[in-house]
CHARMM-style PDB file with segment names, atoms N, HN, CA, C and O in Angstrom:
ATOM      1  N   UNK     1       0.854  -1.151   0.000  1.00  0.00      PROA
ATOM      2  CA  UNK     1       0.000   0.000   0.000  1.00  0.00      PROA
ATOM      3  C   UNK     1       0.901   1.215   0.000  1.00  0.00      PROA
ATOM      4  O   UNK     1       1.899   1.253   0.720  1.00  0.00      PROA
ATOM      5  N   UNK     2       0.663   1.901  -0.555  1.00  0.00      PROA
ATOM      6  HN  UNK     2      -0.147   1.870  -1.140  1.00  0.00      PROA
ATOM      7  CA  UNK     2       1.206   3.616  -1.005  1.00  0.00      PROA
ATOM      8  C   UNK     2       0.196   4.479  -0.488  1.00  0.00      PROA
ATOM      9  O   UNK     2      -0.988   4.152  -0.410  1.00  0.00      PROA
ATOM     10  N   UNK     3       0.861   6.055   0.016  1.00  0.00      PROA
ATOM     11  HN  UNK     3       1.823   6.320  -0.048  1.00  0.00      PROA
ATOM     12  CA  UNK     3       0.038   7.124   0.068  1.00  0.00      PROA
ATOM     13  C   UNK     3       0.790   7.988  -0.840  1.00  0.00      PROA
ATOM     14  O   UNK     3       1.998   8.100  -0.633  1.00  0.00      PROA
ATOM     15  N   UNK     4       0.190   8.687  -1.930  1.00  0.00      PROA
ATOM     16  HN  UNK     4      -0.791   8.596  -2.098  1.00  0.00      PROA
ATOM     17  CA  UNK     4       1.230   9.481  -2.598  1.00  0.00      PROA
ATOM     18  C   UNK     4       0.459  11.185  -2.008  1.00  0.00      PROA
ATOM     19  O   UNK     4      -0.646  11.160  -1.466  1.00  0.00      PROA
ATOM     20  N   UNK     5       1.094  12.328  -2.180  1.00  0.00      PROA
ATOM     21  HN  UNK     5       1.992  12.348  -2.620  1.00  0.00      PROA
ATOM     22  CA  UNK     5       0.822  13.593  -2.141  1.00  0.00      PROA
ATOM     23  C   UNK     5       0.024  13.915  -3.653  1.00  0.00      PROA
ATOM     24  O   UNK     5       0.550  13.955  -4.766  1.00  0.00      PROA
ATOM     25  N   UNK     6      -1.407  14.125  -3.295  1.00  0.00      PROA
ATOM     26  HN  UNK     6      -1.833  14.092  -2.391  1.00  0.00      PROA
ATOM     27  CA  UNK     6      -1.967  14.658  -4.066  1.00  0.00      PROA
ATOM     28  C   UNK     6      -1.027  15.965  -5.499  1.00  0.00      PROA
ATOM     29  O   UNK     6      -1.027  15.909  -6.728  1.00  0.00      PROA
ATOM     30  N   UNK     7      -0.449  16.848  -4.642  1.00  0.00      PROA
ATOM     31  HN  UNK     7      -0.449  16.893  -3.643  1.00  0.00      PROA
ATOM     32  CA  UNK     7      -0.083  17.424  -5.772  1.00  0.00      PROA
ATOM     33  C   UNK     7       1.613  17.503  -6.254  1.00  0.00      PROA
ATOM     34  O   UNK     7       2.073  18.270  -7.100  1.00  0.00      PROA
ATOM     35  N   UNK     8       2.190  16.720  -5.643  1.00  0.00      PROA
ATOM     36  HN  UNK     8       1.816  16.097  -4.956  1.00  0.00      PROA
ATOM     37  CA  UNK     8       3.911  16.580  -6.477  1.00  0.00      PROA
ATOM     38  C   UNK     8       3.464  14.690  -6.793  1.00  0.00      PROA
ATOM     39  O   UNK     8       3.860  14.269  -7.879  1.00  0.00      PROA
ATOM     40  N   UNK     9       3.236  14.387  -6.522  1.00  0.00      PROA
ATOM     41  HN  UNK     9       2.914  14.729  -5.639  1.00  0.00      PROA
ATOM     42  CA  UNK     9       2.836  12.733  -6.623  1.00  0.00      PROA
ATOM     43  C   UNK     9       3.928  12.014  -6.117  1.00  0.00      PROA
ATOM     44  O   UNK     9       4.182  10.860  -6.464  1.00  0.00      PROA
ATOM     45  N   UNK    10       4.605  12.683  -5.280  1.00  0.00      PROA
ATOM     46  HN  UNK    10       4.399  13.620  -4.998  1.00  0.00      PROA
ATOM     47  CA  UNK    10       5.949  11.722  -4.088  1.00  0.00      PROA
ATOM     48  C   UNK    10       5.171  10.834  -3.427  1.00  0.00      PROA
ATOM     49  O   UNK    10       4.055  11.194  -3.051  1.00  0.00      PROA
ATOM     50  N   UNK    11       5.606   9.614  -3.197  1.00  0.00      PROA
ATOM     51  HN  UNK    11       6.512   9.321  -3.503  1.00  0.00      PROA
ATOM     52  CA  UNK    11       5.152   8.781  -2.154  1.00  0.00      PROA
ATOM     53  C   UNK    11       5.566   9.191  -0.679  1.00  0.00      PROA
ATOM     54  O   UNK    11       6.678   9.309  -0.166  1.00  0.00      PROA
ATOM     55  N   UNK    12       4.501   9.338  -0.259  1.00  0.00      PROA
ATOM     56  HN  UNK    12       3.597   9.242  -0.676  1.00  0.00      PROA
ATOM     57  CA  UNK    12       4.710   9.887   1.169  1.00  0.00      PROA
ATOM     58  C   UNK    12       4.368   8.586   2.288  1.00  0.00      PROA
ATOM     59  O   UNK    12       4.478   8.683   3.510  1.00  0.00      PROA
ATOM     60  N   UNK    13       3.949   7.416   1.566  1.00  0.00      PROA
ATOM     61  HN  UNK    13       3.860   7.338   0.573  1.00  0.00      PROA
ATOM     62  CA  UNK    13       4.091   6.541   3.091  1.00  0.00      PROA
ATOM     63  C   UNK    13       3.910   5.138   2.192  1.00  0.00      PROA
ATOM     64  O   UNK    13       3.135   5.018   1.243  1.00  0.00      PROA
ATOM     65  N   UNK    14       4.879   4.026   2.755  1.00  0.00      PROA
ATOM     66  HN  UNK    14       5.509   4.124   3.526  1.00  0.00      PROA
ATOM     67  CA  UNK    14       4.594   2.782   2.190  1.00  0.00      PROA
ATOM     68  C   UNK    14       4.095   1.796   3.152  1.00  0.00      PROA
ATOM     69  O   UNK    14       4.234   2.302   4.266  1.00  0.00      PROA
ATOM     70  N   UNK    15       3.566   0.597   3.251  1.00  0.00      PROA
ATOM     71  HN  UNK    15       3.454   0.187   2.346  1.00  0.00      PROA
ATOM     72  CA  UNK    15       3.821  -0.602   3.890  1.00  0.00      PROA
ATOM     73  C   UNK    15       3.154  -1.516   3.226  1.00  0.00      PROA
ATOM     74  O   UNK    15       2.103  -1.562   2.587  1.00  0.00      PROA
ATOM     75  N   UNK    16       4.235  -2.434   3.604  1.00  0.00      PROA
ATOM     76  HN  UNK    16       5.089  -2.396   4.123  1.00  0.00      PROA
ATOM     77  CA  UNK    16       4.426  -3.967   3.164  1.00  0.00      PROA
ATOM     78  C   UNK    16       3.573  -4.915   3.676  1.00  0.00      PROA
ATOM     79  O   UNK    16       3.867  -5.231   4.829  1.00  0.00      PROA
ATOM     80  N   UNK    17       2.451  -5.576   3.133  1.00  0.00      PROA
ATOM     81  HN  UNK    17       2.212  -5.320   2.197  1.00  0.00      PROA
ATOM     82  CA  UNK    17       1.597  -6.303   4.199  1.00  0.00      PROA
ATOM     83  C   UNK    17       1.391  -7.894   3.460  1.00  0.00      PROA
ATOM     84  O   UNK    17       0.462  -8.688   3.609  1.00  0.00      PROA
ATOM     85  N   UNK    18       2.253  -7.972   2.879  1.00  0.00      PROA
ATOM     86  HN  UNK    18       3.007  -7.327   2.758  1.00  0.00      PROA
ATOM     87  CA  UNK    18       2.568  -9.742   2.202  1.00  0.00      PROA
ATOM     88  C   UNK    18       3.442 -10.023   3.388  1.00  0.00      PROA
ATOM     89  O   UNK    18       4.613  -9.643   3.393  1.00  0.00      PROA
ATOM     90  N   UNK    19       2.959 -10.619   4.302  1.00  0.00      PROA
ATOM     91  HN  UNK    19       2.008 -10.928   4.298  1.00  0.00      PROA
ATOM     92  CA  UNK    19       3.855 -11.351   5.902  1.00  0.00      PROA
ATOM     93  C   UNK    19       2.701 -11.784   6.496  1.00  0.00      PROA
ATOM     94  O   UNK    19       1.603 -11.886   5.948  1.00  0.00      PROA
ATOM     95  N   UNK    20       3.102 -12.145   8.129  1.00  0.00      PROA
ATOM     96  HN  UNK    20       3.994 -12.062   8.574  1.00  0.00      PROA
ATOM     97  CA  UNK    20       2.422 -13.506   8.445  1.00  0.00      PROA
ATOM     98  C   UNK    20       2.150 -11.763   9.715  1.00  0.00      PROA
ATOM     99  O   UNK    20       3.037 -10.936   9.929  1.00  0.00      PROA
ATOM    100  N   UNK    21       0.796 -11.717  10.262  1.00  0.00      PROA
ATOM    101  HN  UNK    21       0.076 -12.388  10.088  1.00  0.00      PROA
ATOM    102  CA  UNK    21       1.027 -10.806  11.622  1.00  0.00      PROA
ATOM    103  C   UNK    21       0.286 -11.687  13.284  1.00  0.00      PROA
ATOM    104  O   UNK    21      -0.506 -12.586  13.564  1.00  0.00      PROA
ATOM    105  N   UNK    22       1.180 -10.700  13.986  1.00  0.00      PROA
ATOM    106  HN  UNK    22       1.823  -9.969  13.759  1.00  0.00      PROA
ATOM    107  CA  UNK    22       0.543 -11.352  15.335  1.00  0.00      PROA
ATOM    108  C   UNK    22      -0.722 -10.621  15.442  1.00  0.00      PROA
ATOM    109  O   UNK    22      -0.831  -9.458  15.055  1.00  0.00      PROA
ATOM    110  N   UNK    23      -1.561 -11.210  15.900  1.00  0.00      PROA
ATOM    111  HN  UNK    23      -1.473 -12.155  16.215  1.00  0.00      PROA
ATOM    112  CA  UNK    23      -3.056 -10.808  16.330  1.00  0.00      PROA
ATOM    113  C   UNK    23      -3.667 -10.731  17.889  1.00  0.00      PROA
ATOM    114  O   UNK    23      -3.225 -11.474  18.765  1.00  0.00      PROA
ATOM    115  N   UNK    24      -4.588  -9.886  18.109  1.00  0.00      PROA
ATOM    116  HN  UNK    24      -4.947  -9.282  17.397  1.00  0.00      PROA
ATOM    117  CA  UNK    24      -5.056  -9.532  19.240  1.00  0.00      PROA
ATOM    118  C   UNK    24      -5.822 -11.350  20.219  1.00  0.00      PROA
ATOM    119  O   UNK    24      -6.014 -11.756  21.365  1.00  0.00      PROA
ATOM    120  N   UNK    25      -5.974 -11.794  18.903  1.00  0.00      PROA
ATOM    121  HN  UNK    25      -5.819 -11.464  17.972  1.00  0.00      PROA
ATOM    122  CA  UNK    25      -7.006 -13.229  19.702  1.00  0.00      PROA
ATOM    123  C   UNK    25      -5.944 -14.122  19.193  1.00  0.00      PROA
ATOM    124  O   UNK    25      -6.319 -15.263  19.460  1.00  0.00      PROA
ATOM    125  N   UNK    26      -5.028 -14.153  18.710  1.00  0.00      PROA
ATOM    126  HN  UNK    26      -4.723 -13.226  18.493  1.00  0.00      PROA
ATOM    127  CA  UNK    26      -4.488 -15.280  18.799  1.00  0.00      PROA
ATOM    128  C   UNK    26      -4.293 -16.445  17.297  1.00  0.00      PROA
ATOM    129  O   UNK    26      -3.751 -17.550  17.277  1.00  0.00      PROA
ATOM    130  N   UNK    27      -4.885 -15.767  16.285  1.00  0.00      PROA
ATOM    131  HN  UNK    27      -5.325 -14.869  16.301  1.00  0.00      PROA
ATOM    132  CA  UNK    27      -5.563 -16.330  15.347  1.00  0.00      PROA
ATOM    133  C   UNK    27      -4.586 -15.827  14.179  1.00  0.00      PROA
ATOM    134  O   UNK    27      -4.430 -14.634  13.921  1.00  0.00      PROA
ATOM    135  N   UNK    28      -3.650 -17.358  13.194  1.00  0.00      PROA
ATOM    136  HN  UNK    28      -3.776 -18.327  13.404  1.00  0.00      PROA
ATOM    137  CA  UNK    28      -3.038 -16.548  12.358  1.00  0.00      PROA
ATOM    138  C   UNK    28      -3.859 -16.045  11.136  1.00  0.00      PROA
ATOM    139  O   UNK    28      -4.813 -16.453  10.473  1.00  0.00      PROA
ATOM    140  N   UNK    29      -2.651 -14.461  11.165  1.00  0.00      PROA
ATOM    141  HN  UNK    29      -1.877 -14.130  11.704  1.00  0.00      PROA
ATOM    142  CA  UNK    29      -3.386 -13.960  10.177  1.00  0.00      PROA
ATOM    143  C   UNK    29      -2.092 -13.312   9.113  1.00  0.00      PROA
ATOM    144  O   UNK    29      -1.183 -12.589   9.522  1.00  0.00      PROA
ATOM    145  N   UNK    30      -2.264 -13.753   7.722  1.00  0.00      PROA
ATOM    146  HN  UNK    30      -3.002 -14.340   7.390  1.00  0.00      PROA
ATOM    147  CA  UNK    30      -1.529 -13.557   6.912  1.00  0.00      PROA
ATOM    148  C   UNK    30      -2.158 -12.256   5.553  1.00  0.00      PROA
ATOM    149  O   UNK    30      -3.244 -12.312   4.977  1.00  0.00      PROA
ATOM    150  N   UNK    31      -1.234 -11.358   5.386  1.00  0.00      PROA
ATOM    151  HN  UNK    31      -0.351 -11.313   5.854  1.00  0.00      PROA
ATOM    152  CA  UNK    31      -1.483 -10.602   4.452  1.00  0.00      PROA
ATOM    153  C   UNK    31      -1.018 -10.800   3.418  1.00  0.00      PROA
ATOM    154  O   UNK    31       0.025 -11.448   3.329  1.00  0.00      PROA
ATOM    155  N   UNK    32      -1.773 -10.211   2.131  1.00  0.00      PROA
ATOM    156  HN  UNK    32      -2.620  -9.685   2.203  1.00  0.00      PROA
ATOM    157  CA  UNK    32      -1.329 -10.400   0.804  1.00  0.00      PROA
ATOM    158  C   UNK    32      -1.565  -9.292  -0.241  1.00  0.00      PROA
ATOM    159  O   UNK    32      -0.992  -8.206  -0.168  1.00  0.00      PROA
ATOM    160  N   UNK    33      -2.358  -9.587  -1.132  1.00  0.00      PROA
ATOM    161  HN  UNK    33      -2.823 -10.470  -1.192  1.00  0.00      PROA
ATOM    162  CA  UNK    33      -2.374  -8.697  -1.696  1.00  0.00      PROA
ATOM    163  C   UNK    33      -3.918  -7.970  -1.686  1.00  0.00      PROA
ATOM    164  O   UNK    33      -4.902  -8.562  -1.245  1.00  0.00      PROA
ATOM    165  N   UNK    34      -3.976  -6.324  -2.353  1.00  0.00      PROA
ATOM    166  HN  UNK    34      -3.176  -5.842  -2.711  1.00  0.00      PROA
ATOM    167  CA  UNK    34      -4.759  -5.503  -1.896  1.00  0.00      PROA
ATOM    168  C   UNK    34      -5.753  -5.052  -3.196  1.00  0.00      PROA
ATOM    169  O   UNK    34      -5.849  -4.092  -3.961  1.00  0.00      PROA
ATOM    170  N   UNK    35      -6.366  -6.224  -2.986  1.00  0.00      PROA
ATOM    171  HN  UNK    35      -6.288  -7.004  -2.364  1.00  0.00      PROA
ATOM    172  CA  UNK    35      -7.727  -6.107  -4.588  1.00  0.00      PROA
ATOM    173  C   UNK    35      -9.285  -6.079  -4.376  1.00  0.00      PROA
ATOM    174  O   UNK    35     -10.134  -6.467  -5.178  1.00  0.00      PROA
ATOM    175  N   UNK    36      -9.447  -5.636  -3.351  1.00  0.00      PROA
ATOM    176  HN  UNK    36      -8.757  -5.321  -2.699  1.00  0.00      PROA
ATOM    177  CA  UNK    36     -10.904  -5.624  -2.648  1.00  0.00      PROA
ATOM    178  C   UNK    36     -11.095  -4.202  -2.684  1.00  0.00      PROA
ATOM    179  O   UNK    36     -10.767  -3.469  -3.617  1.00  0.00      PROA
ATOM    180  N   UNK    37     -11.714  -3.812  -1.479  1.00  0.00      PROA
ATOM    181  HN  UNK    37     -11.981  -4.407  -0.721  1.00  0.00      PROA
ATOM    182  CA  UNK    37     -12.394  -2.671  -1.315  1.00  0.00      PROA
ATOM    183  C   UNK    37     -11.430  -1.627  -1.083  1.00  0.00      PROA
ATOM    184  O   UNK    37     -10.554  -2.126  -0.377  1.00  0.00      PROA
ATOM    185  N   UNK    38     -11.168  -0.456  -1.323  1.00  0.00      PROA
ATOM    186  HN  UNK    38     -11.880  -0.051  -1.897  1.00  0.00      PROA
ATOM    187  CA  UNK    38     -10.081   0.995  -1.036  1.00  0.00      PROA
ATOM    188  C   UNK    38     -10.105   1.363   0.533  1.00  0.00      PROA
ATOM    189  O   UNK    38     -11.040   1.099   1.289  1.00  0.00      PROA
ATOM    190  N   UNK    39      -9.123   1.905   0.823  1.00  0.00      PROA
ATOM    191  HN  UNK    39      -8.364   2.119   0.208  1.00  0.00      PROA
ATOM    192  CA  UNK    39      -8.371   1.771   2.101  1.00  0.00      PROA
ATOM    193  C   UNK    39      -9.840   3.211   2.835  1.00  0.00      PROA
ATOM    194  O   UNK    39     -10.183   4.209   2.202  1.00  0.00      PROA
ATOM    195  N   UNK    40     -10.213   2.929   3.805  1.00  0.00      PROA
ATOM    196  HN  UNK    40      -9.934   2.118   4.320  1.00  0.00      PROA
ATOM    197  CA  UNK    40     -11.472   3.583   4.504  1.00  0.00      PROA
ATOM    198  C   UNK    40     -10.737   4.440   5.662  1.00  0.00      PROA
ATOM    199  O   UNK    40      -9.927   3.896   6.413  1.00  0.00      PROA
ATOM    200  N   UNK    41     -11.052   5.757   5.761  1.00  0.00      PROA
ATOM    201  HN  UNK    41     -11.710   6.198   5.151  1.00  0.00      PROA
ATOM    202  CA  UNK    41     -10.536   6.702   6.718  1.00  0.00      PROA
ATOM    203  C   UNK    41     -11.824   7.445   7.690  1.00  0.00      PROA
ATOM    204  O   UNK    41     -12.871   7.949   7.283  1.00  0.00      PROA
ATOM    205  N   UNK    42     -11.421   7.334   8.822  1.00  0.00      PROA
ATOM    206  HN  UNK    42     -10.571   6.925   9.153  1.00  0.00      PROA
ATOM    207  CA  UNK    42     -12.917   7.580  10.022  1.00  0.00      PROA
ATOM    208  C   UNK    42     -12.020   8.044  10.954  1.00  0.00      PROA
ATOM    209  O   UNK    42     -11.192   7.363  11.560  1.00  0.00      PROA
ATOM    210  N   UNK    43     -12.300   9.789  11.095  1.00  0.00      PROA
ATOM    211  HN  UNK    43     -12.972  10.343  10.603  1.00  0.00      PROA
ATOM    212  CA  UNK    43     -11.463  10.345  12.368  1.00  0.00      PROA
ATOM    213  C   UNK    43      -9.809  10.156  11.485  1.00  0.00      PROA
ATOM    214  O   UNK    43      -9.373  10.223  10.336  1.00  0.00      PROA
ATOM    215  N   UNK    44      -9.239   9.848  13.082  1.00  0.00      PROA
ATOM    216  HN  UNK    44      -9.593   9.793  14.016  1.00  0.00      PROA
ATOM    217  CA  UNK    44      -7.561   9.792  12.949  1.00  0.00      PROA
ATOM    218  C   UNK    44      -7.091   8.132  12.459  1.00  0.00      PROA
ATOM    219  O   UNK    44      -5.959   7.714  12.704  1.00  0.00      PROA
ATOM    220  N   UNK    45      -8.125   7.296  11.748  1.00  0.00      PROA
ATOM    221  HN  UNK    45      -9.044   7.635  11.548  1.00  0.00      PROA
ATOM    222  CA  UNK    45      -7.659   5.955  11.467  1.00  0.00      PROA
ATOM    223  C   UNK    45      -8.083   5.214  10.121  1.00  0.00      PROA
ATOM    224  O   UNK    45      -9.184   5.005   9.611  1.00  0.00      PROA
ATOM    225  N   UNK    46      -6.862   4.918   9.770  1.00  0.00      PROA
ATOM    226  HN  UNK    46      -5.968   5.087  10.184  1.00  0.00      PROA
ATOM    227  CA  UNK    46      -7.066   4.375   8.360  1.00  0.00      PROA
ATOM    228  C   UNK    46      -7.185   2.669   8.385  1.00  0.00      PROA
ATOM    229  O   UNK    46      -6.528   1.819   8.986  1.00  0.00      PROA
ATOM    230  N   UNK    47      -7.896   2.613   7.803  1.00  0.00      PROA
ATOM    231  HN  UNK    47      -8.430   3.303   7.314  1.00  0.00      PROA
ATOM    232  CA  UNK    47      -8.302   0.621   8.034  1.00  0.00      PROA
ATOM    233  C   UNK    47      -8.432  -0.064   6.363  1.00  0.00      PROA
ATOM    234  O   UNK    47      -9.169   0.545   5.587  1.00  0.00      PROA
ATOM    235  N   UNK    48      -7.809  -1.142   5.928  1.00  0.00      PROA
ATOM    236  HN  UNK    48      -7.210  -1.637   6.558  1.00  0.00      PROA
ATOM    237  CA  UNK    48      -7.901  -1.240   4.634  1.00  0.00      PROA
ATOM    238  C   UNK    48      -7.613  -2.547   5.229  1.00  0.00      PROA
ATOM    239  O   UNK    48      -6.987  -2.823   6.253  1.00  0.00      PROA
ATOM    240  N   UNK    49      -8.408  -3.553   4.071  1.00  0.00      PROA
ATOM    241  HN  UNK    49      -8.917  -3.328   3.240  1.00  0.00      PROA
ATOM    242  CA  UNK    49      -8.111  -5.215   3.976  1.00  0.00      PROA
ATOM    243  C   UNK    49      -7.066  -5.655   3.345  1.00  0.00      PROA
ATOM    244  O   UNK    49      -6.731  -5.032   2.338  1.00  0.00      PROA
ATOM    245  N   UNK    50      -6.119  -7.067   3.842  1.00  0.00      PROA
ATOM    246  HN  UNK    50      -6.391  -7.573   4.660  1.00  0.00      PROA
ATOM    247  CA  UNK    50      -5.246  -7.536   2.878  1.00  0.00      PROA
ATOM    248  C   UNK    50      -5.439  -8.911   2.657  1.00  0.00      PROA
ATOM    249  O   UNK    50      -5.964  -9.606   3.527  1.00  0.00      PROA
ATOM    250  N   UNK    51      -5.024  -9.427   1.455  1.00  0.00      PROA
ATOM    251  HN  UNK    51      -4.598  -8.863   0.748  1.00  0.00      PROA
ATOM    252  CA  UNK    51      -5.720 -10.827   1.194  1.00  0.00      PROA
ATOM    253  C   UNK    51      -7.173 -11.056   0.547  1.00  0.00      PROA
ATOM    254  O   UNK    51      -7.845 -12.084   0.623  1.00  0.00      PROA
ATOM    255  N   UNK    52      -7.394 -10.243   0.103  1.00  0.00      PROA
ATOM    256  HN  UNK    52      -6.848  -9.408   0.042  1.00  0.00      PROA
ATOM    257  CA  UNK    52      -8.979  -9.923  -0.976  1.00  0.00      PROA
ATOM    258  C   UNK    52      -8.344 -10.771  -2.431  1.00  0.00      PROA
ATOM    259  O   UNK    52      -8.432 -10.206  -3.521  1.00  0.00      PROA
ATOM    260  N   UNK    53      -7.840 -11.874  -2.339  1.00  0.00      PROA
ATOM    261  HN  UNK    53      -7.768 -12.332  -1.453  1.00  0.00      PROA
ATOM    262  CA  UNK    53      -7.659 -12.305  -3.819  1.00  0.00      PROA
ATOM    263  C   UNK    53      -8.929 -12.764  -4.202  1.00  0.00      PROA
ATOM    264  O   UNK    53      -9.605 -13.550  -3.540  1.00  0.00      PROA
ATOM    265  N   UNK    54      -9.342 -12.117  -5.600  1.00  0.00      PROA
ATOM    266  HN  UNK    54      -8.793 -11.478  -6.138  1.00  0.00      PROA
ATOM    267  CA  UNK    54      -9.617 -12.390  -6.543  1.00  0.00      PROA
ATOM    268  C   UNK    54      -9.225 -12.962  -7.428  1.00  0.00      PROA
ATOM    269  O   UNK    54      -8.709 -14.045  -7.152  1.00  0.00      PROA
ATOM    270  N   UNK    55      -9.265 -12.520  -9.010  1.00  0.00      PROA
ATOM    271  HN  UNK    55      -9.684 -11.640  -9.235  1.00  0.00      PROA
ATOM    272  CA  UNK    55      -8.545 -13.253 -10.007  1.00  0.00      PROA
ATOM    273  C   UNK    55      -7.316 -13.443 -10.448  1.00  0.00      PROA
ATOM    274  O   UNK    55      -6.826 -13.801 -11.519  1.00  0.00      PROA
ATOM    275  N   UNK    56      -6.899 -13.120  -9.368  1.00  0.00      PROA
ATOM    276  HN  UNK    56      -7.298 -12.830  -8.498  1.00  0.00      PROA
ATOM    277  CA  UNK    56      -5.268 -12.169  -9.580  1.00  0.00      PROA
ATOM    278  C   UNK    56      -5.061 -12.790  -7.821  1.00  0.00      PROA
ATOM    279  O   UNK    56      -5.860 -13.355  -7.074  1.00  0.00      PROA
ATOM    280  N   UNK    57      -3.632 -12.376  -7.639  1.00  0.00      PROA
ATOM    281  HN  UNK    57      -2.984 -11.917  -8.246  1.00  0.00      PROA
ATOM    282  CA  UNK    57      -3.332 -12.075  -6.315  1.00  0.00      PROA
ATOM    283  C   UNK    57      -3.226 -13.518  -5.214  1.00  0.00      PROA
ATOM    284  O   UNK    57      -3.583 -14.650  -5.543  1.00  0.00      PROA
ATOM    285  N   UNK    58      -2.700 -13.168  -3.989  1.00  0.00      PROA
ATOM    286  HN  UNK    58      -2.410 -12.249  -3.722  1.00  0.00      PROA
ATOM    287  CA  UNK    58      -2.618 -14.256  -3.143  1.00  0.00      PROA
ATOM    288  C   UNK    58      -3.628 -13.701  -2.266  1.00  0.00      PROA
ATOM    289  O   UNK    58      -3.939 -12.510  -2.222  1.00  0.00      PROA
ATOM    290  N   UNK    59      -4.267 -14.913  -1.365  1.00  0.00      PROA
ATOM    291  HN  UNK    59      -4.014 -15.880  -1.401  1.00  0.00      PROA
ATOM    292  CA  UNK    59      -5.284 -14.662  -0.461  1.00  0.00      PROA
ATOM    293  C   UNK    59      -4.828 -14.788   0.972  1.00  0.00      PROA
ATOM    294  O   UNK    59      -4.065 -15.617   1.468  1.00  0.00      PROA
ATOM    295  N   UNK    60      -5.640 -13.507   1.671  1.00  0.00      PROA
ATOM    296  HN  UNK    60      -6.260 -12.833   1.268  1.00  0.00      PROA
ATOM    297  CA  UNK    60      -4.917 -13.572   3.253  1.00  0.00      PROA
ATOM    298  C   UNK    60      -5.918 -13.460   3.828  1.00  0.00      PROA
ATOM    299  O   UNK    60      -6.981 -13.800   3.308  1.00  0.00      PROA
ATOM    300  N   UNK    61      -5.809 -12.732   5.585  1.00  0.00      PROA
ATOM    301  HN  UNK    61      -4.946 -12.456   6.007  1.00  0.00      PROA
ATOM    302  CA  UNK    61      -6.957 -12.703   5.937  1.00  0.00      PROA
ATOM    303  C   UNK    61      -7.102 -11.906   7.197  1.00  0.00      PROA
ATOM    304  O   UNK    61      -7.647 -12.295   8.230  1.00  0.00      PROA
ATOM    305  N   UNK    62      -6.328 -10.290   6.895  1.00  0.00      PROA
ATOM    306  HN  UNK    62      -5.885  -9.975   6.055  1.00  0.00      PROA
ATOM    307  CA  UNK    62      -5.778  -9.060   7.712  1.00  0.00      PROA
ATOM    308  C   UNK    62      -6.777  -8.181   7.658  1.00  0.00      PROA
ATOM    309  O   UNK    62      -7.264  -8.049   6.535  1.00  0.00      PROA
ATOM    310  N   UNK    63      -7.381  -7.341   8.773  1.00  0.00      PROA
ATOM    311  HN  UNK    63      -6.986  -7.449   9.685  1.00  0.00      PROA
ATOM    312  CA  UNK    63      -8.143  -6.161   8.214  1.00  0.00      PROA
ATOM    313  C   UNK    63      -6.484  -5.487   9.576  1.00  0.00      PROA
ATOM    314  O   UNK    63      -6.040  -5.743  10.695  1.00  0.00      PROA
ATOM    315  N   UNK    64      -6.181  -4.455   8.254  1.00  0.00      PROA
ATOM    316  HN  UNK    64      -6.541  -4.246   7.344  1.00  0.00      PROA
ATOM    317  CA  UNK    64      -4.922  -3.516   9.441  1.00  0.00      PROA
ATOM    318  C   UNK    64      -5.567  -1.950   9.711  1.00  0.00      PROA
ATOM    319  O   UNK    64      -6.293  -1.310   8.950  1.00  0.00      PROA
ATOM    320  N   UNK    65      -5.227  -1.693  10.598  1.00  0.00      PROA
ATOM    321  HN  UNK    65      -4.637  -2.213  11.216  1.00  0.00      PROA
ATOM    322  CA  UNK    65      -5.600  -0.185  11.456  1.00  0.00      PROA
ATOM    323  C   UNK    65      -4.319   0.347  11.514  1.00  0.00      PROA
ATOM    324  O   UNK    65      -3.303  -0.259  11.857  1.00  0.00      PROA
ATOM    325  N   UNK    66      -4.426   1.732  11.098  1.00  0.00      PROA
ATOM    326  HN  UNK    66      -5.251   2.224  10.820  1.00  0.00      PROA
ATOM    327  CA  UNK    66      -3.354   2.882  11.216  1.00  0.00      PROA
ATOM    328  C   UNK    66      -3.825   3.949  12.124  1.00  0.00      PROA
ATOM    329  O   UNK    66      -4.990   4.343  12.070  1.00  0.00      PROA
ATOM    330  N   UNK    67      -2.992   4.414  12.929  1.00  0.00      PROA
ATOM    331  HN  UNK    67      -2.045   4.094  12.973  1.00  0.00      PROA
ATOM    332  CA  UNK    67      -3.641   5.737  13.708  1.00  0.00      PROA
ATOM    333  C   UNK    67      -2.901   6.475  12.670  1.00  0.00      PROA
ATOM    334  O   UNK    67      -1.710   6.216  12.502  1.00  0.00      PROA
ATOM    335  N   UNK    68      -3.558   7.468  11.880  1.00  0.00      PROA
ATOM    336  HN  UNK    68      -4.526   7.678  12.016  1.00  0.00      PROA
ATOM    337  CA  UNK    68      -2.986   8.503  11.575  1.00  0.00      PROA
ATOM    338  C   UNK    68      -2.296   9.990  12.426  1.00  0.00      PROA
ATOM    339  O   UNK    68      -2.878  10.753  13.197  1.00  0.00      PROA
ATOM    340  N   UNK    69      -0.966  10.022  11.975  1.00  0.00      PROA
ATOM    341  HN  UNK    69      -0.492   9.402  11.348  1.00  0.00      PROA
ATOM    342  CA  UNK    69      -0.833  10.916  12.891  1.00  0.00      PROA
ATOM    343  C   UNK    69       0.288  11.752  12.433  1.00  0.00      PROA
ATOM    344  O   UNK    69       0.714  11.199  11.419  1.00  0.00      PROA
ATOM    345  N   UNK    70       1.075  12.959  12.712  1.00  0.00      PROA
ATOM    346  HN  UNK    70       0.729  13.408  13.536  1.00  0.00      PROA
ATOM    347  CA  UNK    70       2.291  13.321  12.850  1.00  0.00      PROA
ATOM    348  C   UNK    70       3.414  13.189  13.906  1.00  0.00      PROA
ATOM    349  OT1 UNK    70       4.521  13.686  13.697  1.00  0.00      PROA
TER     350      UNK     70
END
């Protein structure tokens, strides 16, 4: 996943979410790739799915939370 700046088009933030993550319950959860629904912003937190394979792509099974912040 990328955030680029609307107006120079620099990438201003990356992360990598093809890996295996630790989880709150205990339950593995592996990310992949990002072909589902667009990354959703509410308040100071960004939440986007990984592992939405479709016809394309590897399948996982991450929903990740970002606090947005400076």
């Amino acid at each position: 996943m990328r955030a680029y700046d609307a107006v120079t088009g620099a990438v201003l933030w990356t992360f990598n979410a093809n890996r295996t993550f630790e989880t709150i319950n205990g339950v593995v959860a592996n990310g992949a790739s990002f072909d589902g629904a667009g990354p959703v912003v509410v308040g100071d937190m960004l939440y986007l799915l990984s592992g939405n394979s479709g016809f394309v792509g590897r399948p996982g099974n991450v929903l990740l939370a970002f606090k947005i912040g400076k």
